[in-house]
C-alpha positions in Angstrom: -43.8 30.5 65.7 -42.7 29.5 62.5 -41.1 26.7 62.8 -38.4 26.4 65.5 -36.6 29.3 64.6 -39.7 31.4 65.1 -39.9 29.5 68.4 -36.6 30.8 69.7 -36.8 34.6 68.7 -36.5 37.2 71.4 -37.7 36.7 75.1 -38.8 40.6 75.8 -42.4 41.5 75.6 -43.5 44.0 74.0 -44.6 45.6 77.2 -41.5 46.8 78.1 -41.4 49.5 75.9 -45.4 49.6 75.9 -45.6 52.0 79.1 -43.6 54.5 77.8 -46.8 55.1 75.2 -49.1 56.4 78.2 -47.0 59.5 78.9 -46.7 60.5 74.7 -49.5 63.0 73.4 -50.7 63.9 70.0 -48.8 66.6 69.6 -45.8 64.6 69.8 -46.7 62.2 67.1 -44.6 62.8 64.1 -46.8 62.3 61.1 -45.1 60.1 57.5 -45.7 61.8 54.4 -47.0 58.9 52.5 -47.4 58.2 48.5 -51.1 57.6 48.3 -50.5 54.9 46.0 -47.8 52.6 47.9 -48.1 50.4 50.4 -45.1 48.8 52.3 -45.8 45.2 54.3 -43.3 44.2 56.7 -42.7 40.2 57.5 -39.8 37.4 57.9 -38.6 34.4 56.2 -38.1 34.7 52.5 -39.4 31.1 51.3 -42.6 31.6 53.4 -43.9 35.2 54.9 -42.7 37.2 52.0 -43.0 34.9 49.1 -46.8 34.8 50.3 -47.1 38.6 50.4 -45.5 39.0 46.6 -47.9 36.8 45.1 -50.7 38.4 47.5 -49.3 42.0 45.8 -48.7 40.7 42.3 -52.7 39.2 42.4 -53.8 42.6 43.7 -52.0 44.4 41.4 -54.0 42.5 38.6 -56.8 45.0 39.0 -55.0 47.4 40.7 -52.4 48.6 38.3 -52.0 51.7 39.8 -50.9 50.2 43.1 -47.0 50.0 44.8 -46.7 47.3 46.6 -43.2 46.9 48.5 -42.4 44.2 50.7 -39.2 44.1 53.0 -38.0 41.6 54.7 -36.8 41.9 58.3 -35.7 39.9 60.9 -38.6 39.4 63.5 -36.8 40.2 66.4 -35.8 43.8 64.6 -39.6 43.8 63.7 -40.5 43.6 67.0 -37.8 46.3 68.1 -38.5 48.9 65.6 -42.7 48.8 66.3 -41.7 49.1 70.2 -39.5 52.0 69.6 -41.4 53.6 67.3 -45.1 53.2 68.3 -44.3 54.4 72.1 -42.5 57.3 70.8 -45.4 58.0 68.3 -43.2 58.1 65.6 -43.9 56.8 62.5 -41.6 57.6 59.6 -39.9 54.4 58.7 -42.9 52.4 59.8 -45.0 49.7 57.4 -48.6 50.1 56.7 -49.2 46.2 57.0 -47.1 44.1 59.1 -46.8 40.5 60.1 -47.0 39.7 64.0 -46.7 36.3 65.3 -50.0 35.0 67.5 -48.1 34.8 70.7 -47.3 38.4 70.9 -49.9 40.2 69.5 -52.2 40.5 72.7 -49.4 42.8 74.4 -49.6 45.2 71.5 -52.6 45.0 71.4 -53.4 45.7 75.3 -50.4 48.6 74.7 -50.9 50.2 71.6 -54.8 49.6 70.2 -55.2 53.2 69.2 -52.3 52.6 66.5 -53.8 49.6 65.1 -56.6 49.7 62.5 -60.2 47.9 63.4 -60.3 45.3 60.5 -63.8 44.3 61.5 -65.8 45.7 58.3 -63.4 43.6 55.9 -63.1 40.6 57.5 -65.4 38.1 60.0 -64.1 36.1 62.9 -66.4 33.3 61.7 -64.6 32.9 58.7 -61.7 31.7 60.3 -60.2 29.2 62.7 -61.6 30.0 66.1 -58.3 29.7 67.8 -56.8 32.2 65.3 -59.5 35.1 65.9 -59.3 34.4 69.6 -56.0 36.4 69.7 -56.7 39.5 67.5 -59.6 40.7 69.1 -60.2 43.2 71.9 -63.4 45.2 72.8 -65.1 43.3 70.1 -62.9 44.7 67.4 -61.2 42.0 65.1 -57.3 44.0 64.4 -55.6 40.9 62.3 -56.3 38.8 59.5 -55.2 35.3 60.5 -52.9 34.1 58.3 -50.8 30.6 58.5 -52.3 27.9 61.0 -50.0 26.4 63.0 -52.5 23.0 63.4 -50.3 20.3 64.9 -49.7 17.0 63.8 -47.4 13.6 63.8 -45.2 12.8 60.8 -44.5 9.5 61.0 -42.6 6.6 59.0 -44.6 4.1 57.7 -42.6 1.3 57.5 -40.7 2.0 60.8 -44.4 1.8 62.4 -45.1 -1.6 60.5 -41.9 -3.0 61.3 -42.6 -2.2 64.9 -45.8 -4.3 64.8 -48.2 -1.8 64.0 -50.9 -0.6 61.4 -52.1 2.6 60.1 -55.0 2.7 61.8 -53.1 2.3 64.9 -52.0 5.5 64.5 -55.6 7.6 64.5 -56.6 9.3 67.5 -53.3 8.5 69.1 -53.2 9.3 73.2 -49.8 10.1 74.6 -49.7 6.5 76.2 -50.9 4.7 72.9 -48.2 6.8 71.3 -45.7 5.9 73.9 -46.5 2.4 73.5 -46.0 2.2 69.7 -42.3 4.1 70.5 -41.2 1.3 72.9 -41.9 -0.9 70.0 -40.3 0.8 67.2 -37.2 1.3 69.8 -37.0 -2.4 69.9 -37.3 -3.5 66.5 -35.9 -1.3 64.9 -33.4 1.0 67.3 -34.9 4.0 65.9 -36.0 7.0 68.3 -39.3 8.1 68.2 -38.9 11.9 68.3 -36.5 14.2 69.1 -36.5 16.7 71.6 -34.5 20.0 72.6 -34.6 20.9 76.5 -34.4 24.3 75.5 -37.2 24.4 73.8 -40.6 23.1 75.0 -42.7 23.7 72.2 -44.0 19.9 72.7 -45.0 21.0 76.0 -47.0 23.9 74.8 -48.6 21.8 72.0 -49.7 19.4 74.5 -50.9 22.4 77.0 -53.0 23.9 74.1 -54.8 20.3 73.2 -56.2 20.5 76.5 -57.5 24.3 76.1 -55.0 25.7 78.6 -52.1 28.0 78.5 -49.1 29.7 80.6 -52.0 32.6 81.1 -55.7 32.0 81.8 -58.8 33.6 80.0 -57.9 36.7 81.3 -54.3 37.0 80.4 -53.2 36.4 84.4 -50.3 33.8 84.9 -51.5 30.6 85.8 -49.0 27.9 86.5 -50.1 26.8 90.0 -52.8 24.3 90.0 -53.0 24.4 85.9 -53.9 21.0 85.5 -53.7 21.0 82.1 -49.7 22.4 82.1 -49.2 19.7 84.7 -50.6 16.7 82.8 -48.5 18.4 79.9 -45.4 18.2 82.3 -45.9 14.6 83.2 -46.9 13.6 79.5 -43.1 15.1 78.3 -41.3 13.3 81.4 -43.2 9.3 80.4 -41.6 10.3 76.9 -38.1 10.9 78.4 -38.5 8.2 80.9 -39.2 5.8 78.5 -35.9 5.8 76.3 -37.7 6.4 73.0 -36.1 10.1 72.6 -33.5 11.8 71.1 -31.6 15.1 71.8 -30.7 17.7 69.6 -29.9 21.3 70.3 -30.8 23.3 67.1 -33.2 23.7 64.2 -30.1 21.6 61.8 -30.1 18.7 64.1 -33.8 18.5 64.7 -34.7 18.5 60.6 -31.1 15.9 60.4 -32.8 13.7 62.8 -35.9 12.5 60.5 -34.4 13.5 57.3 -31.3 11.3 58.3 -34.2 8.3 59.5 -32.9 8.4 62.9 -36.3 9.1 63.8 -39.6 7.5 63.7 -42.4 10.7 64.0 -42.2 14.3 63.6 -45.2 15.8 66.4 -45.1 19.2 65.3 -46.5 22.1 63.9 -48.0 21.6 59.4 -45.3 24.1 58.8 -42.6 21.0 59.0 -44.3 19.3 55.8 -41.5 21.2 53.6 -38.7 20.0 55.6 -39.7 16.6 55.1 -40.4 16.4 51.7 -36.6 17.7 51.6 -35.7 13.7 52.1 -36.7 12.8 48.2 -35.3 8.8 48.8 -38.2 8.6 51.2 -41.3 9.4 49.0 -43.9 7.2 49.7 -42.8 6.6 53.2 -44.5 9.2 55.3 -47.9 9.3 56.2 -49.7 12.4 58.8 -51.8 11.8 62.0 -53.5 14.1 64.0 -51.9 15.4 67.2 -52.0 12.7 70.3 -54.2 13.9 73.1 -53.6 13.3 77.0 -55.4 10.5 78.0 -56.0 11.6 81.6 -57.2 15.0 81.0 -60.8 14.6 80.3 -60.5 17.9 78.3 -57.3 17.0 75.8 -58.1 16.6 71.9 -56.6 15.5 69.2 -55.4 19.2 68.0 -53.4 21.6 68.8 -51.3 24.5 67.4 -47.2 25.3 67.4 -46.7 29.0 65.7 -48.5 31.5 63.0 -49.0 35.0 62.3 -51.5 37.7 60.7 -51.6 40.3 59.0 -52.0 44.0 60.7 -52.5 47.6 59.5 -50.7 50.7 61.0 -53.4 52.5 60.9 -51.5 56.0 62.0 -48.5 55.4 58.9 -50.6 57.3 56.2 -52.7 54.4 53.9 -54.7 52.8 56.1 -57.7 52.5 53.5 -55.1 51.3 51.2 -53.6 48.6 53.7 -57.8 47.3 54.6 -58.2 47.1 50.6 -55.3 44.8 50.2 -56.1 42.7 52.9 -59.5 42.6 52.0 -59.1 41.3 48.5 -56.1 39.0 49.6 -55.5 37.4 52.7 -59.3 38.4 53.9 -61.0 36.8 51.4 -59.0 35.5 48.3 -59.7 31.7 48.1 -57.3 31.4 44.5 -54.5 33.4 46.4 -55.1 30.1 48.9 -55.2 27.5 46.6 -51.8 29.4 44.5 -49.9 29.7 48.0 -50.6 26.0 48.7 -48.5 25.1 46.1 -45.8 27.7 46.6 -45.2 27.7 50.0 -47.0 24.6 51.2 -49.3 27.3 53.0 -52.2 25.5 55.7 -54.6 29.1 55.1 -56.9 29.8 58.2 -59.3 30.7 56.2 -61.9 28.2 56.0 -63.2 29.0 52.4 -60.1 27.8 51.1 -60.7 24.0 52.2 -62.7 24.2 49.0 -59.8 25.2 47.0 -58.7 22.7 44.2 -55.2 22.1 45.7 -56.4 21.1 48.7 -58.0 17.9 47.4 -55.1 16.6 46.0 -53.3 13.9 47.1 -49.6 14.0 48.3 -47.2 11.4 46.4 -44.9 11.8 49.1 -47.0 11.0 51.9 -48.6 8.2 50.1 -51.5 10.2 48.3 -52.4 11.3 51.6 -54.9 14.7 50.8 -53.2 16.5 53.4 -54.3 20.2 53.1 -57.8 18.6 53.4 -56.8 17.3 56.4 -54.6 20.0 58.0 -57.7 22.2 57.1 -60.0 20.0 59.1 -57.3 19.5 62.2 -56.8 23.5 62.4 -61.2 23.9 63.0 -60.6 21.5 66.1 -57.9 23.5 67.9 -58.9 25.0 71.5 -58.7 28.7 72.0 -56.6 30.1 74.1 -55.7 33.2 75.5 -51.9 33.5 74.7 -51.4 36.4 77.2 -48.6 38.4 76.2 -45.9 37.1 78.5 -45.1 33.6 76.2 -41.4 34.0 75.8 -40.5 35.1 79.0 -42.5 32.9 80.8 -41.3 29.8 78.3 -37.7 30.9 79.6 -38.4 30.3 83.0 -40.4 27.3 82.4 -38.1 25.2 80.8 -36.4 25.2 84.2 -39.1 23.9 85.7 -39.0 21.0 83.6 -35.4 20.2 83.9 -36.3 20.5 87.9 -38.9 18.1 87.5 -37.4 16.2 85.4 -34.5 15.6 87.6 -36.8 14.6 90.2 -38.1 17.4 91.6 -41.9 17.7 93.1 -44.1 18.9 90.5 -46.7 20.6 92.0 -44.3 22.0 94.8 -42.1 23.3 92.3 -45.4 25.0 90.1 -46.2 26.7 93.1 -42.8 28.1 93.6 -42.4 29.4 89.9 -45.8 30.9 89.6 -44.4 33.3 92.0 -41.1 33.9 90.7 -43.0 34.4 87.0 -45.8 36.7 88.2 -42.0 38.9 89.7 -41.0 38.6 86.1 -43.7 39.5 83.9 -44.7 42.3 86.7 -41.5 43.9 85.9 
């Protein structure tokens, strides 16, 4: 879930097709004749995903001359097609030996197909990592990804929109919901700018606040829990003061949203690090922006000031043909590579999981833009904080259904009547 677009991908879970794998034997599988010497690493969006994975291959190419490194770019929805199909047919001509698979779907492959996946554990260390990242890849105390982007959540904000509203900097660390709320009602009035936008098709803001208090759509063990999920209810009622209070405004897509603050119609941006390039897009209004950590919920005693929207890691086919191959490159990239870190900081704006690369010398420099502000430093430092979850592997279809329980509740509609109800209907869903 990068960025919005990555937000609104395809609803099915990969357990649809997953059952079909328990009736397939080994003398089905159809084996891929591989070149010993080439790897191929599937993954979306050109200006991020794959631009990271070409410098990842040109690096390891550097001492690995021999080494054929082809990386295709693919829709993820048709990513997420293809591995169905072709993993619960056992089937594997076509198939990448590394692929990119975004956080909140990788538990249903994983819980579906973990014989095709490779155990990454003797390249790679969940402790060298953010904890909420390596709380997703693991099963049976095997680590099967390397965490890539962090998805560590945050608030954009306009500077002199805050101080013409009455407000300081410092009024803006460790921000609660109502603080935040407060400091919008102001900003409305003096200067009859919004103070976010939001999409009723997409909740993400809900999930964001959901995650800051260490809860999710599915509990520890993967089971839907919307009835009596206090945190998903204060998360509810956190997004309804927002609306209620006049300081929002509507858009419907990923154009509009990005419009909204590049335009200035909009005071803060609450979303995931990954937005930092779309900003900067707005070059009139260097100097402008500053970054806050994500608001917490005031009245859940277990909300923080983190949270996550989105992100990905890396994952090796381990039944294509080059599985040592595919380990080897992620070892001495994305595993471990604190340079490749520090280069993709630059190129792609790239908040790394990895913890070694707060050291990196990009990340202690200051952002013009955002008024000097060492933000990588601090996005670094935010991602450490965010609560584990267990993302379940349900997300998108359960999302679906749940932004009609907003609009319900929204409307007027009793929340914790209308939980109950839903946590029904969804269990029907996701059974089927």
């Amino acid at each position: 879930m990068k960025k919005k677009r990555v937000l609104a991908l395809l609803l099915a879970s990969v357990m649809t097709l997953g059952l079909a794998a328990c009736g397939s034997s080994d003398d089905s599988k159809k084996e891929s004749k591989k070149d010993d010497n080439k790897l191929t690493i599937w993954a979306w969006d050109e200006a991020f995903n794959i631009k990271a994975a070409n410098v990842a291959a040109d690096m390891y190419k550097e001492d690995h001359s021999d080494a054929e490194i082809e990386v295709v770019t693919m829709a993820q929805d048709d990513i997420v097609a293809k591995l169905n199909t072709s993993l619960s047919s056992q089937s594997y001509d076509g198939l990448p030996d590394i692929v990119l698979i975004e956080d909140y779907r990788i538990q249903g492959y994983l819980n579906a197909y973990e014989d095709e996946f490779a155990d990454l554990s003797d390249i790679a260390k969940p402790e060298d990592f953010a904890a909420y990242k390596t709380g997703v890849n693991q099963k049976d105390g095997k680590m099967y990804g390397i965490p890539f982007d962090s998805g560590v959540a945050a608030v954009f904000y306009r500077t002199d929109y805050i101080e013409q509203a009455g407000y300081t900097k410092e009024d803006m660390q460790n921000l609660t919901w109502d603080k935040y709320i407060e400091i919008g009602k102001a900003v409305k009035e003096k200067t009859g700018k919004a103070m976010l936008t939001l999409d009723p098709s997409d909740i993400g803001q809900i999930r964001m606040m959901m995650q800051s208090a260490g809860t999710w759509y599915t509990d520890e063990d993967g089971k839907v829990n919307i009835a009596g999920n206090q945190g998903l209810k204060d998360a509810i009622n956190t997004y309804k003061k927002l609306v209620d209070a006049g300081i929002t405004e509507t858009v419907s897509d990923w154009d509009q949203f990005v419009g909204a603050f590049n335009s200035g119609d909009v005071a803060t941006v609450p979303t995931g690090c990954w937005i930092s390039p779309s900003v900067l897009g707005a070059e009139d209004q260097s100097g402008k922006w500053a970054i806050v950590p994500f608001p917490k919920m005031a009245e859940n005693a277990d909300s923080v000031n983190a949270s996550s929207i989105g992100g990905g890691g890396w994952y090796v086919l381990k039944n294509v043909g080059n599985e040592d191959l595919a380990k080897d490159f992620l070892k001495e990239t994305f595993a471990s590579n604190v340079d490749l870190m520090n280069q993709l900081a630059t190129d792609i704006n790239l908040v790394s999981t990895l913890k070694a690369a707060s050291s990196a010398e990009n990340y202690s420099k200051g952002v013009e833009f955002y008024g000097g502000q060492e933000i990588f430093k601090d996005f670094a430092a935010w991602t450490n904080e965010v609560p584990t979850v267990n993302y379940g592997e349900n997300t998108y279809e359960i999302e679906d259904l749940m932004t009609e329980v907003v609009q319900a509740i929204l409307g007027g509609a009793d929340i914790d009547k209308t939980l109950e109800e839903y946590q029904t209907q969804i269990e029907s869903v996701v059974a089927n």
